[in-house]
C-alpha positions in Angstrom: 38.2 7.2 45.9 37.3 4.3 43.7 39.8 5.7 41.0 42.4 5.5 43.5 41.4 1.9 44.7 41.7 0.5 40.8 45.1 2.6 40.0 46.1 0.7 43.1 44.9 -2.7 42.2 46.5 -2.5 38.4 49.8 -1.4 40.2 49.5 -4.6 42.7 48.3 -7.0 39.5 51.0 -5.8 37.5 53.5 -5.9 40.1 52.5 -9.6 41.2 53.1 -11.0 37.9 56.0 -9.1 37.1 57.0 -10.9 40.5 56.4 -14.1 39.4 59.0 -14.2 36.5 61.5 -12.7 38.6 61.4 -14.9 41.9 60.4 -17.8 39.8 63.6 -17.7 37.5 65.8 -16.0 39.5 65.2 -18.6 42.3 65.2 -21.7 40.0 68.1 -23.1 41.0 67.5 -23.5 44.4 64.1 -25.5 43.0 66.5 -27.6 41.1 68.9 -28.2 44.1 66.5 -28.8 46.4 64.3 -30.3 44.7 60.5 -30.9 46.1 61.9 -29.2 49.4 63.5 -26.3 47.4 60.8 -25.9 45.3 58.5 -25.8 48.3 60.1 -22.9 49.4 60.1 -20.9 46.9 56.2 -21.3 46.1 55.6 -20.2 50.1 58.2 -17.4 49.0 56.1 -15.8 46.1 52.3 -16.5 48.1 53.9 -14.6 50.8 55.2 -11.7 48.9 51.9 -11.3 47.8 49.8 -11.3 50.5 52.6 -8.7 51.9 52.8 -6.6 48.8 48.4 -6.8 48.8 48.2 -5.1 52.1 50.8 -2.2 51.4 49.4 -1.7 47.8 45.7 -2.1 48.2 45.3 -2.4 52.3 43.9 -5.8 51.7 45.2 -7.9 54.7 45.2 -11.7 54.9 44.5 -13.8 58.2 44.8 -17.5 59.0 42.6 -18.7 61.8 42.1 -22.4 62.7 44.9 -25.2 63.9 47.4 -25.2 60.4 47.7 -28.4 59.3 50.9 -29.8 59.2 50.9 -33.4 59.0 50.1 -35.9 56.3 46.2 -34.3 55.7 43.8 -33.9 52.7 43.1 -30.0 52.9 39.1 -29.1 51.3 38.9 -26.0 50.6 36.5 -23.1 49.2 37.8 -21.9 46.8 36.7 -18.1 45.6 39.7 -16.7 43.7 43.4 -16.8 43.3 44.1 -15.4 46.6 42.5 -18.3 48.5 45.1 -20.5 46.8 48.2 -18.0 47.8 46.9 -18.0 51.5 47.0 -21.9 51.7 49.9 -22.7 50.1 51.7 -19.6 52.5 50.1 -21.2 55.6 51.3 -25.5 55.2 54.6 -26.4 55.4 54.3 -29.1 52.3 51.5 -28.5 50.3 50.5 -29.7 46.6 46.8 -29.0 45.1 44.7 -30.7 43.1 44.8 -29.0 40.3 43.1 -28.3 36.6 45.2 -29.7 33.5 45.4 -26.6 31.7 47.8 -24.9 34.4 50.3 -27.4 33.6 51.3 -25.4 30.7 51.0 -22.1 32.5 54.5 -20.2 32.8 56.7 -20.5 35.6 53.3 -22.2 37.2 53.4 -25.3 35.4 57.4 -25.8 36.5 56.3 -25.4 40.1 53.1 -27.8 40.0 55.0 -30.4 38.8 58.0 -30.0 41.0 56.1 -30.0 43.8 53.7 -32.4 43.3 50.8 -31.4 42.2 48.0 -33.4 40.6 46.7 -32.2 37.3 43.2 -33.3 36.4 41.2 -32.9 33.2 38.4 -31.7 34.6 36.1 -32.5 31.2 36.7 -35.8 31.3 34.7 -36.6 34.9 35.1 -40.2 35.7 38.5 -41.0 34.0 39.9 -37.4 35.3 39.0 -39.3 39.3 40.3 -42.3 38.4 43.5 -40.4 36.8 43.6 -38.7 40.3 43.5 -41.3 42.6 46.1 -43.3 40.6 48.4 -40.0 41.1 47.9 -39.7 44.3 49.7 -43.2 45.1 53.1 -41.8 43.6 55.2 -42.0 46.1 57.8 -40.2 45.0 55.4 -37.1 46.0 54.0 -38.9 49.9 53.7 -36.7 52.5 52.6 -33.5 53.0 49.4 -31.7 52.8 47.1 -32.3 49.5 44.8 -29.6 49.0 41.6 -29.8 47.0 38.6 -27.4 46.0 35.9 -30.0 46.3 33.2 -27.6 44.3 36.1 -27.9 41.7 36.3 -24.4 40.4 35.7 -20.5 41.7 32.7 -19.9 43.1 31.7 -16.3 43.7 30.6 -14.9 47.2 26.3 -15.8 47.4 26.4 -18.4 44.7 26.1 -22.2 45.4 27.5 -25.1 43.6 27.4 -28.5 44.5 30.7 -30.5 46.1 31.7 -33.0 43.5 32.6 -36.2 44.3 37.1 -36.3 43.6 37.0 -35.1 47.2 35.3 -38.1 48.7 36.9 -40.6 46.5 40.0 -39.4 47.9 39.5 -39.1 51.2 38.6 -43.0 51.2 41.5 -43.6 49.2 44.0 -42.4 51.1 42.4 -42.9 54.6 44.2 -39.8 56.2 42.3 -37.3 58.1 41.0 -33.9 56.2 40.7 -30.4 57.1 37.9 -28.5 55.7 38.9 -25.0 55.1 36.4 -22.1 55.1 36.8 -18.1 53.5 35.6 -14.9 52.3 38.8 -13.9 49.9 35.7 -13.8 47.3 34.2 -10.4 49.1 37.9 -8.3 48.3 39.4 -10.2 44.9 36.8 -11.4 43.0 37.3 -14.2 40.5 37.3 -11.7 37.5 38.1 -7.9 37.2 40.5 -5.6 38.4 39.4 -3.9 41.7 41.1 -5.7 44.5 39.2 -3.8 48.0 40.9 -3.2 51.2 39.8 -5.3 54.1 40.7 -8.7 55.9 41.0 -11.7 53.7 40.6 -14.8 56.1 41.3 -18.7 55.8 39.6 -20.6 58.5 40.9 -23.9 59.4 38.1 -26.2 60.7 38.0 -28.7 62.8 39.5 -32.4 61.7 37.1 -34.8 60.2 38.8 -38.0 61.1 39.0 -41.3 58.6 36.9 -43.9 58.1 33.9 -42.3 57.6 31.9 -43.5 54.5 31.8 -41.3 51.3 28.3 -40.1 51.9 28.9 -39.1 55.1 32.1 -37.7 54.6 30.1 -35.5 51.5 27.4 -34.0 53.7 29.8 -33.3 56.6 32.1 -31.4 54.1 29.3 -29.0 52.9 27.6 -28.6 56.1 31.1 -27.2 57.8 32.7 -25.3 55.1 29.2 -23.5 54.2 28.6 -22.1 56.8 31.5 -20.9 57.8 32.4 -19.4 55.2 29.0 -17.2 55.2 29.5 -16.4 58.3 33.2 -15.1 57.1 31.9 -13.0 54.8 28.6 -11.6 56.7 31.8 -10.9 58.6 33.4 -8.7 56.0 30.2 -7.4 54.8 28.5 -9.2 52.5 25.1 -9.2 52.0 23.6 -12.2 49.8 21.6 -10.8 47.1 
């Protein structure tokens, strides 16, 4: 049965990237017409074929739980694997990520990013890469929408703890909007390396608001101490047991 469940996942991993050339391209034009709104669209276009194509292929089946957020929000996420990333981006009407300077280069990806607006950060360069950040963020030729960012700055596999870094506090106080932390277990079925993709419920959890104002500190420890949890509990959910 495992054979099966790996054919299936290299079908599903082939077929998603083969996917991305062709809706990427072949769409391109309505990017370049409609510019951050067309280019929107077809981002939410591609994260939704492949959360679709995922539950056919490999019986891995996504759910959003929580109030979406739809207005002018920072989004903190956990951030387990590539799927976690899809299931956001398919869920908010306007979102742009935080994202690592590398992918700007990235095929068909780094056309997207930028059209959209999302913020590359070189992640080696600590202090300047937050400063770089926050002076991006002011652009107002991308305002509005939903930024999302992974505040433990990478993957992190189910079990294993990292600590929250501080970009996601320094912009929280810099834009003074309200955040939504965002718990998951995607981690549990697609892993941040390999092949096997597993079969079961892949959830995003919107949490409660964590208004503005608060002071970075505070903000920090509130941040941890609601996606944690959560997210355990999503994946003692799924059936993980922490080693």
């Amino acid at each position: 049965m495992i054979v099966v469940q790996y054919l299936r996942s290299i079908v599903f991993i082939v077929q998603m990237y083969i996917m991305l050339a062709v809706i990427s391209v072949g769409l391109f034009p309505v990017a370049l017409i409609g510019r951050r709104d067309g280019a929107i669209w077809v981002c939410r276009a591609y994260c939704k074929w492949v959360c679709h194509s995922a539950r056919w292929i490999v019986g891995l089946r996504t759910e959003i739980r929580g109030e979406v957020p739809s207005g002018d929000v920072l989004v903190a996420s956990k951030h387990q694997s590539f799927l976690d990333i899809l299931m956001i981006y398919a869920a908010v009407p306007r979102g742009k990520f935080i994202m690592k300077k590398e992918l700007v280069w990235t095929p068909f990806v780094g056309w997207y990013a930028y059209l959209i607006g999302c913020i590359p950060v070189d992640r080696g360069k600590r202090g300047a890469a937050v400063r770089s950040m926050l002076a991006r963020a002011k652009d107002s030729r991308m305002a509005g929408g939903q930024l999302i960012i992974f505040p433990q700055g990478t993957r992190v596999a189910p079990g294993v703890k990292r600590d929250y870094k501080i970009g996601a506090g320094a912009l929280y106080k810099q834009m003074q909007q309200p955040c939504v932390p965002a718990a998951t277990n995607v981690g549990v079925f697609w892993p941040r390396h390999g092949i096997l993709r597993k079969p079961g419920i892949a959830v995003i959890e919107f949490l409660p608001v964590i208004p503005p104002g608060l002071k970075v500190s505070e903000f920090m420890g509130r941040l941890e101490a609601e996606i944690e949890p959560a997210s355990d509990a999503l994946m003692a959910e799924a059936g993980f047991v922490a080693r």
